[in-house]
MARFIPA-555896 format. One record per residue (C-alpha): y, z, x. Coordinates in Angstrom, 2 decimals. Layout:
MARFIPA-555896
rec c2:Y | c3:Z | c1:X
...
This chain:
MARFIPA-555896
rec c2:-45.69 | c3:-23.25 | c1:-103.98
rec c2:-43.53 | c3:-22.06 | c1:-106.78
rec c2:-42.35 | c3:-18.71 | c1:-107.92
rec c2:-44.38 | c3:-17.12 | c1:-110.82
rec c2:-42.37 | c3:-16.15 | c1:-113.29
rec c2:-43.33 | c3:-12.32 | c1:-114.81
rec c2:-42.49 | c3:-11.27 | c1:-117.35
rec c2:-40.68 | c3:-7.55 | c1:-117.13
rec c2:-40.32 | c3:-6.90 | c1:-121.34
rec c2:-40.37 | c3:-3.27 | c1:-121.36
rec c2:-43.76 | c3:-2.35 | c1:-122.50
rec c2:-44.96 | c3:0.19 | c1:-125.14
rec c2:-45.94 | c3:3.58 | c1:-123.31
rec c2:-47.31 | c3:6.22 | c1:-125.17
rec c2:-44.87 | c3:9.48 | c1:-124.62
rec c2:-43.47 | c3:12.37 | c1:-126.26
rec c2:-40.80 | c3:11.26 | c1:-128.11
rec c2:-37.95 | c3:14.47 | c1:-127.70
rec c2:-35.69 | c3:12.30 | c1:-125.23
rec c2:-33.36 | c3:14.37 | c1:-122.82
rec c2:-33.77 | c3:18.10 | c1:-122.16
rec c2:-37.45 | c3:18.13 | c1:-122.73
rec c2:-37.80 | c3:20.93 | c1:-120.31
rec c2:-35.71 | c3:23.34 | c1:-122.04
rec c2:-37.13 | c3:22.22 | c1:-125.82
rec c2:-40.59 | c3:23.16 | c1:-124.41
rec c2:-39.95 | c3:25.73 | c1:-122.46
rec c2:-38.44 | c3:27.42 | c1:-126.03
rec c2:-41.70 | c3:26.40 | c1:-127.88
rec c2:-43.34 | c3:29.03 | c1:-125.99
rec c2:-40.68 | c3:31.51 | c1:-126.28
rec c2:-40.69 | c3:31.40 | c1:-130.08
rec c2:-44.65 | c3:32.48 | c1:-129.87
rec c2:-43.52 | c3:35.72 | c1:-128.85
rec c2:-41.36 | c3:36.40 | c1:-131.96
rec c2:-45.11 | c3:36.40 | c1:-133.53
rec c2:-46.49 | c3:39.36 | c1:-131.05
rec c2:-44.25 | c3:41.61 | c1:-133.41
rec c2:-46.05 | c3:40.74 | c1:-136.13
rec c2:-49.81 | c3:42.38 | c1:-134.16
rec c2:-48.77 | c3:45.19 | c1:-134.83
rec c2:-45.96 | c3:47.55 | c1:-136.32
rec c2:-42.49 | c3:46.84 | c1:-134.57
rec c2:-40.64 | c3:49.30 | c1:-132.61
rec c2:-37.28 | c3:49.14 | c1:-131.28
rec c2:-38.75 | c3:49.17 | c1:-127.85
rec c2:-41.12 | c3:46.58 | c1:-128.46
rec c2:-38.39 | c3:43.95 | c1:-129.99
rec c2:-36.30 | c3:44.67 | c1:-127.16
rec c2:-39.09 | c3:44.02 | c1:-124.76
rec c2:-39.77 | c3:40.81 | c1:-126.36
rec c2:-36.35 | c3:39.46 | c1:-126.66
rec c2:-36.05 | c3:39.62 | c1:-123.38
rec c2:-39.42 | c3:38.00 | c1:-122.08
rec c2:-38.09 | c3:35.38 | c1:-124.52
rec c2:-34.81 | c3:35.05 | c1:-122.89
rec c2:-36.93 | c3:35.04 | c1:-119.33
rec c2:-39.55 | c3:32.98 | c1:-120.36
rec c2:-37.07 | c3:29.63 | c1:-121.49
rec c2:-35.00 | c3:30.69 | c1:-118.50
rec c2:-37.48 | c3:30.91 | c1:-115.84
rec c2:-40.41 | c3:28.35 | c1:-116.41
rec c2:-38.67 | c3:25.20 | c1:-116.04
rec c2:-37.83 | c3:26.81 | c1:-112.27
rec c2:-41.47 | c3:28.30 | c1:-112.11
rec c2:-42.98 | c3:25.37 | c1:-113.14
rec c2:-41.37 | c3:23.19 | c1:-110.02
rec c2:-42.33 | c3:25.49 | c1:-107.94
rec c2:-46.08 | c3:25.64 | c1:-108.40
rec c2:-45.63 | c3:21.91 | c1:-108.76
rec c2:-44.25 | c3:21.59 | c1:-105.15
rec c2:-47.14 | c3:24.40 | c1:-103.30
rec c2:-49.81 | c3:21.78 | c1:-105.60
rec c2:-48.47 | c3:18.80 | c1:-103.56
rec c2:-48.22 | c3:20.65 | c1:-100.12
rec c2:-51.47 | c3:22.02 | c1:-100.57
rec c2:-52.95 | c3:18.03 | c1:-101.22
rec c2:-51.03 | c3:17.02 | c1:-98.37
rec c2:-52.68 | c3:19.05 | c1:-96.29
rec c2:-56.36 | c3:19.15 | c1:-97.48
rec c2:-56.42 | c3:15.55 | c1:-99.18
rec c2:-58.44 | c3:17.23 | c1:-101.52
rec c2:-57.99 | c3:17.55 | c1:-105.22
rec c2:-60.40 | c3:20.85 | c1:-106.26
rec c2:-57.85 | c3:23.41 | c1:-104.40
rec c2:-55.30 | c3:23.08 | c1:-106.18
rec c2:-56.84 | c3:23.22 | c1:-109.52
rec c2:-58.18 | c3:25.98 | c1:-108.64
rec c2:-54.98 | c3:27.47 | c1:-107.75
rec c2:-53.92 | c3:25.94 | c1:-111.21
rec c2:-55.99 | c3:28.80 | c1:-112.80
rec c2:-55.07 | c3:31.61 | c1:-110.78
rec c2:-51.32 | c3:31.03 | c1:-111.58
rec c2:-52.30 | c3:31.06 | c1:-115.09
rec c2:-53.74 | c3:34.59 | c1:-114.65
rec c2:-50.79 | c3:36.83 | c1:-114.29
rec c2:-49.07 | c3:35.01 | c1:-117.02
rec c2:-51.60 | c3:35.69 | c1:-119.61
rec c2:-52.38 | c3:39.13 | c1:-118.85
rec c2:-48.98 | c3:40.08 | c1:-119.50
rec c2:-48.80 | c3:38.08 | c1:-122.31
rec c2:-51.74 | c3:40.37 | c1:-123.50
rec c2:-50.35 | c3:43.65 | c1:-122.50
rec c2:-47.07 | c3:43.02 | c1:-124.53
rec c2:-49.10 | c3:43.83 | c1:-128.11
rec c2:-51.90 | c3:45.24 | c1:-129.45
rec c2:-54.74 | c3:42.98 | c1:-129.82
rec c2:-57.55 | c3:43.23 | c1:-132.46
rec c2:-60.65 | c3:44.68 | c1:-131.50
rec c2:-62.73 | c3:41.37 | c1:-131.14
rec c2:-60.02 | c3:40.05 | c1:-128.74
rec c2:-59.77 | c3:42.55 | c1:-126.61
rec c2:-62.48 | c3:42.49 | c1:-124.04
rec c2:-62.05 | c3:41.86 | c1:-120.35
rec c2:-64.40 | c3:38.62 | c1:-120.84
rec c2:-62.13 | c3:37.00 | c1:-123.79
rec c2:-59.51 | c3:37.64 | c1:-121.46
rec c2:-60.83 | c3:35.82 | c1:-119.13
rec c2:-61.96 | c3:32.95 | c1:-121.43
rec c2:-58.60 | c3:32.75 | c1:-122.18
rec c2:-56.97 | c3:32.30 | c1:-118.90
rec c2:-59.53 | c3:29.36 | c1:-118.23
rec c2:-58.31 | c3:28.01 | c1:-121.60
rec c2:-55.07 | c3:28.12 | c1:-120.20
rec c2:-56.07 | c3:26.32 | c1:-117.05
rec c2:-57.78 | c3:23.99 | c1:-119.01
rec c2:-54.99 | c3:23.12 | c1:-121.28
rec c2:-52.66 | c3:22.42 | c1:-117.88
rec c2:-55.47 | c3:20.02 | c1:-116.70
rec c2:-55.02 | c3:18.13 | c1:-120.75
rec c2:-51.54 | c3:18.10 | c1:-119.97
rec c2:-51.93 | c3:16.46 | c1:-116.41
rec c2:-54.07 | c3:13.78 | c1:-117.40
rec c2:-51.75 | c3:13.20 | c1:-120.34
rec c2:-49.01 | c3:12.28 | c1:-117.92
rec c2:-50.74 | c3:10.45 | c1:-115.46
rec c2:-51.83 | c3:7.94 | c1:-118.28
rec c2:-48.51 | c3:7.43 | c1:-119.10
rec c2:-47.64 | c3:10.56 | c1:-122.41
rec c2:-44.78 | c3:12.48 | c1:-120.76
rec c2:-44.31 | c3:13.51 | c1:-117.16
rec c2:-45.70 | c3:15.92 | c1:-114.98
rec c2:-43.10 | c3:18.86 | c1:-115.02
rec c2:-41.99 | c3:18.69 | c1:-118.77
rec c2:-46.24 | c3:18.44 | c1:-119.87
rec c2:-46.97 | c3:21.35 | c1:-117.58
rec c2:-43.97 | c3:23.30 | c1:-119.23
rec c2:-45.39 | c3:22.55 | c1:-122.88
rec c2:-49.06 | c3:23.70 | c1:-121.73
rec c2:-48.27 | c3:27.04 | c1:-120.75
rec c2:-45.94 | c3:27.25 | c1:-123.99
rec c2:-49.35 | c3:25.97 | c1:-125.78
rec c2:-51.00 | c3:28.77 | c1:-123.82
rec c2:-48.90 | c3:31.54 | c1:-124.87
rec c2:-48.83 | c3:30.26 | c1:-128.65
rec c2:-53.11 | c3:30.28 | c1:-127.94
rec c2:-52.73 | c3:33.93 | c1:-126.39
rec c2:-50.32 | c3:35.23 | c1:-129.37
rec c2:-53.09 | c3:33.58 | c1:-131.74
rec c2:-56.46 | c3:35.09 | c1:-129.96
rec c2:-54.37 | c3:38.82 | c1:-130.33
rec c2:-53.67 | c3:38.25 | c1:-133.93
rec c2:-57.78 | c3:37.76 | c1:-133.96
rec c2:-57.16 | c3:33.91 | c1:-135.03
rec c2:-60.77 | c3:32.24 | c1:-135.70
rec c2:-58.70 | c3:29.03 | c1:-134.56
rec c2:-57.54 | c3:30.08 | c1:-131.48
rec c2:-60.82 | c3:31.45 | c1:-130.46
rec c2:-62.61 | c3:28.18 | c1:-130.86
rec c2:-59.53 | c3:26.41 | c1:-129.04
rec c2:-59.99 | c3:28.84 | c1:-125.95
rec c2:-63.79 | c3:27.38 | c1:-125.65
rec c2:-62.66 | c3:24.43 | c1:-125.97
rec c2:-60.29 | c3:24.23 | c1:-123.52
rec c2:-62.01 | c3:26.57 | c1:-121.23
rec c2:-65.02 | c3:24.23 | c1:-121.42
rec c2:-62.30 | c3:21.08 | c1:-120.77
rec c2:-61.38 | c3:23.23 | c1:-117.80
rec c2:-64.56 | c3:23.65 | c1:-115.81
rec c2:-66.14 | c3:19.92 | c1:-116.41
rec c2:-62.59 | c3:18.46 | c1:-115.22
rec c2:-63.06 | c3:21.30 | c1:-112.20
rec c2:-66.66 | c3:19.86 | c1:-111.88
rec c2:-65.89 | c3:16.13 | c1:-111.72
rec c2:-63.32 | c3:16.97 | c1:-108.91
rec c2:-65.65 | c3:19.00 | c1:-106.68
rec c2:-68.04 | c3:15.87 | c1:-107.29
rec c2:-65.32 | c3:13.22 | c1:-106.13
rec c2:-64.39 | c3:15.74 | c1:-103.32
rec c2:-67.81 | c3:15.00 | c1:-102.10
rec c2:-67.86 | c3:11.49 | c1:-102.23
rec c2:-64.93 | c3:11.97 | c1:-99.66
rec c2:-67.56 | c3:12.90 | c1:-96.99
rec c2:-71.04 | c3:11.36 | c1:-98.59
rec c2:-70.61 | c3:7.93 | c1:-99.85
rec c2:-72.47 | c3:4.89 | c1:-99.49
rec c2:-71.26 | c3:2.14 | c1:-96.95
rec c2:-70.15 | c3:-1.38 | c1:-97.95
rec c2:-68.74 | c3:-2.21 | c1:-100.99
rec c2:-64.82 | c3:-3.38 | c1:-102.14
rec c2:-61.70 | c3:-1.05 | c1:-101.78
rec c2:-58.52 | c3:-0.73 | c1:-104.10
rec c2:-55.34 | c3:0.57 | c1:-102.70
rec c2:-52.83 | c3:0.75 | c1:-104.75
rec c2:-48.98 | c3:2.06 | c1:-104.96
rec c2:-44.92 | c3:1.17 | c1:-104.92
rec c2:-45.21 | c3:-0.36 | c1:-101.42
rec c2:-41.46 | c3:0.00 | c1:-101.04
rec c2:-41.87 | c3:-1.53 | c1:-98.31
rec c2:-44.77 | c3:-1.85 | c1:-96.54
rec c2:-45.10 | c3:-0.02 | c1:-93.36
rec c2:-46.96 | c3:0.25 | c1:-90.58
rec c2:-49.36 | c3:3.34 | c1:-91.43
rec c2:-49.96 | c3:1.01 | c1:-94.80
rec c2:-51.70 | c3:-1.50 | c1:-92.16
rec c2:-53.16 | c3:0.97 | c1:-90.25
rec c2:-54.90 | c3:2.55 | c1:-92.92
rec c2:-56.08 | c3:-0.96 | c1:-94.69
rec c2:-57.71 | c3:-1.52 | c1:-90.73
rec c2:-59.44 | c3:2.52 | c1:-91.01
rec c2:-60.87 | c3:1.96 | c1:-94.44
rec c2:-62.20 | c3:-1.48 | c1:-93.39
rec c2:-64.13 | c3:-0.14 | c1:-89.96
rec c2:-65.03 | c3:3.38 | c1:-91.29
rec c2:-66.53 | c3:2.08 | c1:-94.83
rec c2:-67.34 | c3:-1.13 | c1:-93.86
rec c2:-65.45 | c3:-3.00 | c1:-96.55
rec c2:-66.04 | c3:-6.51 | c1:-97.28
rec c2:-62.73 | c3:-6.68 | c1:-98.72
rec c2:-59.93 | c3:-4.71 | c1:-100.02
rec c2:-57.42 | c3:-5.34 | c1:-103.13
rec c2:-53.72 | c3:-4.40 | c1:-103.07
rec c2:-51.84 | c3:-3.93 | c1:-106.10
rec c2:-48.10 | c3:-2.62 | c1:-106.17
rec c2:-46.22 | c3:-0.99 | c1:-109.12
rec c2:-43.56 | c3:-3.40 | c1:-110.90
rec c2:-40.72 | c3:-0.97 | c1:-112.69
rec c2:-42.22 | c3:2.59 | c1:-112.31
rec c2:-42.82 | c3:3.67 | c1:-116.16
rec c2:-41.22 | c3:6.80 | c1:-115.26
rec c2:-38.14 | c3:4.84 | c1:-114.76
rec c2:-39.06 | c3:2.28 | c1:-117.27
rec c2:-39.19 | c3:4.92 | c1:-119.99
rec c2:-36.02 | c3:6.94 | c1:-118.91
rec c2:-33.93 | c3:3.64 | c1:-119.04
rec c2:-35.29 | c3:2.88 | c1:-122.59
rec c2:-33.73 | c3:6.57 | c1:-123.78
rec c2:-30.52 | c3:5.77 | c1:-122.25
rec c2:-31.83 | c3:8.95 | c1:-118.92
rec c2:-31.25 | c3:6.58 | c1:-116.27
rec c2:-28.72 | c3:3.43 | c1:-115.26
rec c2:-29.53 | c3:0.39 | c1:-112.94
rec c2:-27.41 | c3:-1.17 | c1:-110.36
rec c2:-28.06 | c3:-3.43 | c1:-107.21
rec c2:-27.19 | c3:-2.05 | c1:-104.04
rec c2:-27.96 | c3:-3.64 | c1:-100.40
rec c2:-30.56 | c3:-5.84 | c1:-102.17
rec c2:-32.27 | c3:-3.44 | c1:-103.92
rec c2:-32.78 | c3:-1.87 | c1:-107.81
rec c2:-30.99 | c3:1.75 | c1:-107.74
rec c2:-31.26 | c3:4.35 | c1:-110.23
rec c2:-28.71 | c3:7.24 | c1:-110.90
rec c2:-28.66 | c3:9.84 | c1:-114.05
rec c2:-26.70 | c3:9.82 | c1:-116.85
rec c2:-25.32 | c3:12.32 | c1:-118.90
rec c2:-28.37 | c3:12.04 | c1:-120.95
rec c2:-30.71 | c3:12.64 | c1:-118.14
rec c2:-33.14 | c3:15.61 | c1:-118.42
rec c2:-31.91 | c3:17.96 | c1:-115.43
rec c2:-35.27 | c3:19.97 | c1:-115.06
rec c2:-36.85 | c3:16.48 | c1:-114.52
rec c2:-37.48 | c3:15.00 | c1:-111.17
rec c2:-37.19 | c3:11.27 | c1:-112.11
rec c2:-37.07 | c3:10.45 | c1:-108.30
rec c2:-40.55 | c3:11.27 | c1:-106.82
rec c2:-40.68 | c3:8.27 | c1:-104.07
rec c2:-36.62 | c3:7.70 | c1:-104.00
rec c2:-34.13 | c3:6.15 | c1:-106.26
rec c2:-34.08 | c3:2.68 | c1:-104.52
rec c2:-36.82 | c3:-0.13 | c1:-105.14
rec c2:-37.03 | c3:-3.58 | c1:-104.07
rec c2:-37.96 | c3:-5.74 | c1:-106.69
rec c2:-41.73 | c3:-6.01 | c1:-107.44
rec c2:-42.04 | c3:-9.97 | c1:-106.46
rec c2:-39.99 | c3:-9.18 | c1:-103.51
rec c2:-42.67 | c3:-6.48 | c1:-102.54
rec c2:-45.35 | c3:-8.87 | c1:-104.03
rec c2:-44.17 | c3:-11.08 | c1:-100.97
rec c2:-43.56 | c3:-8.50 | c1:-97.94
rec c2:-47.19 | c3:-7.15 | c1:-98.57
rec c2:-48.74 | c3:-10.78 | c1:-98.00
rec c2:-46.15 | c3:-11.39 | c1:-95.35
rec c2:-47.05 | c3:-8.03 | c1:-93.06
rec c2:-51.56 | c3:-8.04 | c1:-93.77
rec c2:-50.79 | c3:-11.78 | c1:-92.46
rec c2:-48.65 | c3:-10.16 | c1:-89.54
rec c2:-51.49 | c3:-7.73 | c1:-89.20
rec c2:-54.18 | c3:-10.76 | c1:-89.08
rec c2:-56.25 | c3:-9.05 | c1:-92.25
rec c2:-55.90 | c3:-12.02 | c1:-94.72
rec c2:-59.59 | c3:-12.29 | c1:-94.44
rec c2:-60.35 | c3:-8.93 | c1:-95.66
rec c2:-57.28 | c3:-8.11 | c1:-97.51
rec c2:-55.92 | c3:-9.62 | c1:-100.59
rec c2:-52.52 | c3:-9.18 | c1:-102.32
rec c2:-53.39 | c3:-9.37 | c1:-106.85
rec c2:-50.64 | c3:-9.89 | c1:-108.58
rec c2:-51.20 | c3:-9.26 | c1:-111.99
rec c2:-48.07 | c3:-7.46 | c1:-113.57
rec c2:-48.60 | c3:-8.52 | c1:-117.00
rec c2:-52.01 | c3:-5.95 | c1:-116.94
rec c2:-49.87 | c3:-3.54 | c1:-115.04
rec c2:-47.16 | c3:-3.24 | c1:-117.31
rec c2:-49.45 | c3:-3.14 | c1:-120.65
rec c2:-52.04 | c3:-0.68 | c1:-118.55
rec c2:-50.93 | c3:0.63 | c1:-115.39
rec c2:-53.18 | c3:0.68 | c1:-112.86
rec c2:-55.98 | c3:1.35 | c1:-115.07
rec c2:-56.19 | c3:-1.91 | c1:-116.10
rec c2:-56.00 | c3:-2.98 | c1:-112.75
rec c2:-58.80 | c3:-1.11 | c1:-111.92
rec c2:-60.63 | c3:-2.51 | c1:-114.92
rec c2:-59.94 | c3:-6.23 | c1:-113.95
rec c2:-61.46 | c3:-5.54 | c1:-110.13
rec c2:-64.50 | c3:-4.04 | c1:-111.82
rec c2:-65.26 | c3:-6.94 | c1:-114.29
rec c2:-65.26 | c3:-9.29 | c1:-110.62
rec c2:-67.40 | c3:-6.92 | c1:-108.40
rec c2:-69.22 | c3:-5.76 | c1:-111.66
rec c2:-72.19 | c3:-4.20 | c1:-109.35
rec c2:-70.49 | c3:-3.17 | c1:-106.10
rec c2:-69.25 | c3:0.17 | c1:-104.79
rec c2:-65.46 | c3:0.61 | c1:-105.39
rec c2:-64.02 | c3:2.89 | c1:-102.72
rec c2:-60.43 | c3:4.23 | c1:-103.76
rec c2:-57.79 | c3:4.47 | c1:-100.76
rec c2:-55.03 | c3:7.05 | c1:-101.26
rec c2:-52.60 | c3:9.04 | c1:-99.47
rec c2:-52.25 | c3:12.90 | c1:-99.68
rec c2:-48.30 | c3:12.79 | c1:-100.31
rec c2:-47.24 | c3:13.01 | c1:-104.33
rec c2:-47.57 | c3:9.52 | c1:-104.87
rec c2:-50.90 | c3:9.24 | c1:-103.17
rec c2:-52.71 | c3:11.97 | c1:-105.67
rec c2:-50.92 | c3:10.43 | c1:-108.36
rec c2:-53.66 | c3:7.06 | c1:-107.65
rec c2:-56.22 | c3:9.63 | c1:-106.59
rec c2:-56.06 | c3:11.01 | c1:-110.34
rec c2:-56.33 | c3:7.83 | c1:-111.65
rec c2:-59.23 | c3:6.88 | c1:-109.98
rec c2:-60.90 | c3:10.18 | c1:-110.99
rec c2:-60.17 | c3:8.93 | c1:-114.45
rec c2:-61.67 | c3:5.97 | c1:-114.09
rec c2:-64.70 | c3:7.02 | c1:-113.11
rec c2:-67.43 | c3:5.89 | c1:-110.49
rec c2:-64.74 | c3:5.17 | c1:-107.59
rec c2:-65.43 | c3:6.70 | c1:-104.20
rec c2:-62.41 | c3:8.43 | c1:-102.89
rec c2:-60.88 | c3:7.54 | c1:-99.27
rec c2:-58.33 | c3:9.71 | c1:-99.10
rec c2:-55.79 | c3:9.80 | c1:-95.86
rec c2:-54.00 | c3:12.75 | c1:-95.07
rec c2:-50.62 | c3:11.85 | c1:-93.84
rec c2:-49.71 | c3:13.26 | c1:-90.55
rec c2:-47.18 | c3:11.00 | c1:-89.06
rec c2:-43.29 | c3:10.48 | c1:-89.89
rec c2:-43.03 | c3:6.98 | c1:-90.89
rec c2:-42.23 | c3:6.71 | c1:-94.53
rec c2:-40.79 | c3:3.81 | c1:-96.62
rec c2:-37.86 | c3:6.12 | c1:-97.64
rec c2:-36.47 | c3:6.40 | c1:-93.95
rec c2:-36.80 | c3:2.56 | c1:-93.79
rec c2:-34.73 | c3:1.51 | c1:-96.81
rec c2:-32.53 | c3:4.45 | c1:-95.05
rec c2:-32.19 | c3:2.15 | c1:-92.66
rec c2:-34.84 | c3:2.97 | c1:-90.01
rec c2:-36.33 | c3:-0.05 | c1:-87.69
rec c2:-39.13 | c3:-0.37 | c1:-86.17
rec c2:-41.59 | c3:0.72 | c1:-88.64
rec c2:-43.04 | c3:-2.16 | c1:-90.20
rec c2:-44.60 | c3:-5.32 | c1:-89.32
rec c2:-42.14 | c3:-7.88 | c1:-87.35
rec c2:-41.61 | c3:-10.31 | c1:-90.81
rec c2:-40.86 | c3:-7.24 | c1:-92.60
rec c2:-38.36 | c3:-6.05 | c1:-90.06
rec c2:-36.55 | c3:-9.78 | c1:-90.23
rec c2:-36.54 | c3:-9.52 | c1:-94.03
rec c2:-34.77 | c3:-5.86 | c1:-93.85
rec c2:-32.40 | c3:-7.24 | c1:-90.99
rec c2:-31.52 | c3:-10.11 | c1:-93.61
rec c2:-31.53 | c3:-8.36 | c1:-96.53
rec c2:-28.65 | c3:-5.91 | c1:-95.13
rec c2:-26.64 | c3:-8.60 | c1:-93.36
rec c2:-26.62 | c3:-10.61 | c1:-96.63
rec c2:-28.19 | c3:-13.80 | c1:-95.19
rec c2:-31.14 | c3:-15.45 | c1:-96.69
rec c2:-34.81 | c3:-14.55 | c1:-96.10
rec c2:-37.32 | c3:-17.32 | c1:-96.29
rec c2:-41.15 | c3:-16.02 | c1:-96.48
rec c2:-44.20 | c3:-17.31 | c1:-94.53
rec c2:-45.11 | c3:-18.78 | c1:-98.25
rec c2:-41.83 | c3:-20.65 | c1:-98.97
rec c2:-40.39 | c3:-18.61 | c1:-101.25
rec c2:-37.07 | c3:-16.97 | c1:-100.28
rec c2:-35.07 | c3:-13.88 | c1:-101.45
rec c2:-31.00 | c3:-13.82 | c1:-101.50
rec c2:-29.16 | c3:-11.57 | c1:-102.89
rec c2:-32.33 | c3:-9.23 | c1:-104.03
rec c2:-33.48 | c3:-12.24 | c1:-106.15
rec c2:-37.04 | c3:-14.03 | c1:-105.33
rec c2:-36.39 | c3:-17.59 | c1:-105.53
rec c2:-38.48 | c3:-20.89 | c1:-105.51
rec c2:-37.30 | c3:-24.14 | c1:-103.20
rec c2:-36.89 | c3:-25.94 | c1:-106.27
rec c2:-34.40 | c3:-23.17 | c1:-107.20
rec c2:-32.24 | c3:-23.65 | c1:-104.10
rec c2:-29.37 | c3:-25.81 | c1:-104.23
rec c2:-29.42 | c3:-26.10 | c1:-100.39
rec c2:-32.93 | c3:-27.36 | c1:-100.36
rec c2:-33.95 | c3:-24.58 | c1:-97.57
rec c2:-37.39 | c3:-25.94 | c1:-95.73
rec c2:-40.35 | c3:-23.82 | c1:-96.24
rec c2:-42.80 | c3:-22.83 | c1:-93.94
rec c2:-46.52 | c3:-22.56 | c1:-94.24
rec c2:-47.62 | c3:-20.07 | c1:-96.66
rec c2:-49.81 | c3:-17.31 | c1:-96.24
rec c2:-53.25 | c3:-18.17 | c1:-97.60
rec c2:-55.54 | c3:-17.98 | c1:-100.20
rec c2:-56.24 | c3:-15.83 | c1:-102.84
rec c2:-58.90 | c3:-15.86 | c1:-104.88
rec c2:-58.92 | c3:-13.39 | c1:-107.45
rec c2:-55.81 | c3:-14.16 | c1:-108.46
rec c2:-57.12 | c3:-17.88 | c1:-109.17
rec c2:-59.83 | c3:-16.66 | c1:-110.80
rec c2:-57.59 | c3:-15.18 | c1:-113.58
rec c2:-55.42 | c3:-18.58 | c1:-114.41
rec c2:-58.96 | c3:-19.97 | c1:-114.85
């Protein structure tokens, strides 16, 4: 067997285009709405003072805010593995902001009803779930979007008190937005515990490596929804990273075998480019330790390894979700995710896609992929471990499929000058075939 050869070209992904510092430049967009509360009604010294300083707090505070709420989201989905709680708790942190927001002016008479008020706090939940989705397709990031949508929300609030026929029809809009994205989660949140049986399952994700509770949740979502087979897919470049190194946010060096990413001067510091770590082992490399450890784990029968980066990099895992569906096109597709970050992160997409029956796992136990590229043993399968234990002694790794890393580099036998001997690979894979066809 020889080495495919994918190709990594940066693709084009949609974003906002404001480069480093996004968090402060949007966190100011909303400040600058409250210069227009002084035009609601006549200024007074009092009131220009007040609103100079909630401007000053406002671009001061959010970006801080904003990672806060963030984090409780995550904790709160790591817990419940559920994603309707903490959109809910999306709106009710919206609700303090806006009724201040309100009782900083005098609004017009048709604005200023307890009921509008409340309109417009959905509005502002529902512009927080636009900006969500935006990111998770690929326009912006999670942090820097959810700082622009409340500044959105408090240029929608200044509007609906200076009784702005626009910004009332926005607030229904968005409030409307709000409660059918609220609806569609409470519906996937019961497919969680009433689904039918049978079917395919996707799990996706960085695999960076794969461990053991990987395996251990590919051999749960085979017995408990009777799976007749599973797909795995693994990021290549993350675009998060992908995009950052485009705008000059972000340099790349090799380390111990492995692609490592540190800041540059450039580098938005209210962003959280790191997520899952800063460390990733190339995507063939991973490509290769995911076949190696489901063979380990004796699931080649029910498990197979796609590799398909050039829809990954032009689509994410939307497209890879797309190319499974066009296979199976009349079988149940049950979604397997985690209930860290990175696990809602595919939960959301799936959600997106539509028609996918969640299996979500809530993580419990301490084995992570970051303690083992830390340097932690014992928490993978045993062809994994040998890699690592190569891979940081510097020797060369040959897989079960004859392909062999050195140096961080996946290489072919053809490509070795000391003609190393290859063993047996790992098996077959037939949806991968079925695309060179």
């Amino acid at each position: 067997m020889t080495a495919k050869k994918s190709n990594y070209a940066p693709a084009k992904i949609p974003r906002f285009g404001l480069g480093a510092h996004k968090t402060k430049i949007f966190s100011i967009v909303g400040a600058v709405a409250l210069l227009a509360l002084l035009h609601s009604s006549p200024p007074t010294l009092l009131k220009t003072g007040a609103i100079g300083t909630a401007m000053g707090l406002w671009a001061w505070l959010l970006p801080a805010c904003v990672k806060q709420t963030v984090a409780w989201e995550d904790a709160i989905n790591l817990r419940l593995g559920l994603v309707t709680p903490a959109r809910v708790l999306r709106l009710l942190y919206c609700c303090p902001v806006n009724v201040l927001a309100f009782s900083a002016n005098t609004p017009q008479q048709t604005t200023q009803s307890p009921a509008f008020i409340i309109l417009l706090t959905i509005a502002w939940a529902g512009i927080q779930t636009l900006m969500t989705v935006a990111a998770y397709r690929g326009y912006g990031e999670r942090i820097s979007n959810t700082i622009l949508g409340y500044s959105i929300g408090l240029w929608l609030t200044t509007g609906a008190c200076l009784s702005s026929q626009i910004a009332i029809v926005v607030s229904t809009a968005a409030a409307a937005l709000y409660i059918s994205h609220l609806m569609t989660s409470m519906l996937t949140d019961v497919r969680t515990r009433w689904h039918p049986e049978g079917g395919i399952g996707i799990f996706v994700g960085s695999f960076n490596p794969i461990h053991k509770t990987h395996l251990h949740i590919l051999k749960m979502a085979l017995e408990t929804r009777r799976l007749e087979r599973i797909y795995i897919h693994a990021t290549t470049i993350p675009k998060l990273h992908r995009t950052a190194i485009e705008r000059g946010e972000l340099k790349v060096s090799m380390q111990d075998g492995m692609r490592t990413y540190e800041r540059t001067a450039l580098s938005d510091p209210g962003k959280n480019y790191f997520p899952t770590g800063n460390q990733f082992y190339e995507y063939d490399i991973r490509r290769e330790l995911l076949r190696a450890a489901i063979a380990d784990a004796n699931l080649s029968d029910h498990v197979e390894v796609l590799d398909l980066p050039q829809i990954y990099e032009a689509r994410g895992f939307f497209g890879i979700v797309k190319f499974i569906r066009r296979a199976h096109p009349a079988v149940t597709i049950h979604g397997i995710h985690g209930s860290d970050a990175g696990g809602f992160w595919v939960r959301n997409i799936f959600d997106e896609c539509g028609g996918i029956c969640p299996l979500p796992v809530i993580r419990t136990d301490q084995i992570s992929a970051t303690a083992i590229r830390s340097g932690a043993t014992g928490l993978t399968s045993k062809t994994v471990e040998a890699f690592l234990a190569a891979s940081r002694s510097g020797e060369v790794f040959v897989f079960p499929s004859g392909l062999f890393c050195a140096s961080g580099r996946l290489l072919s036998p053809q490509d070795n000058p000391l003609q190393i001997s290859a063993t047996k690979g790992c098996g077959s894979y037939g949806l991968n075939a079925s695309l060179t066809k």
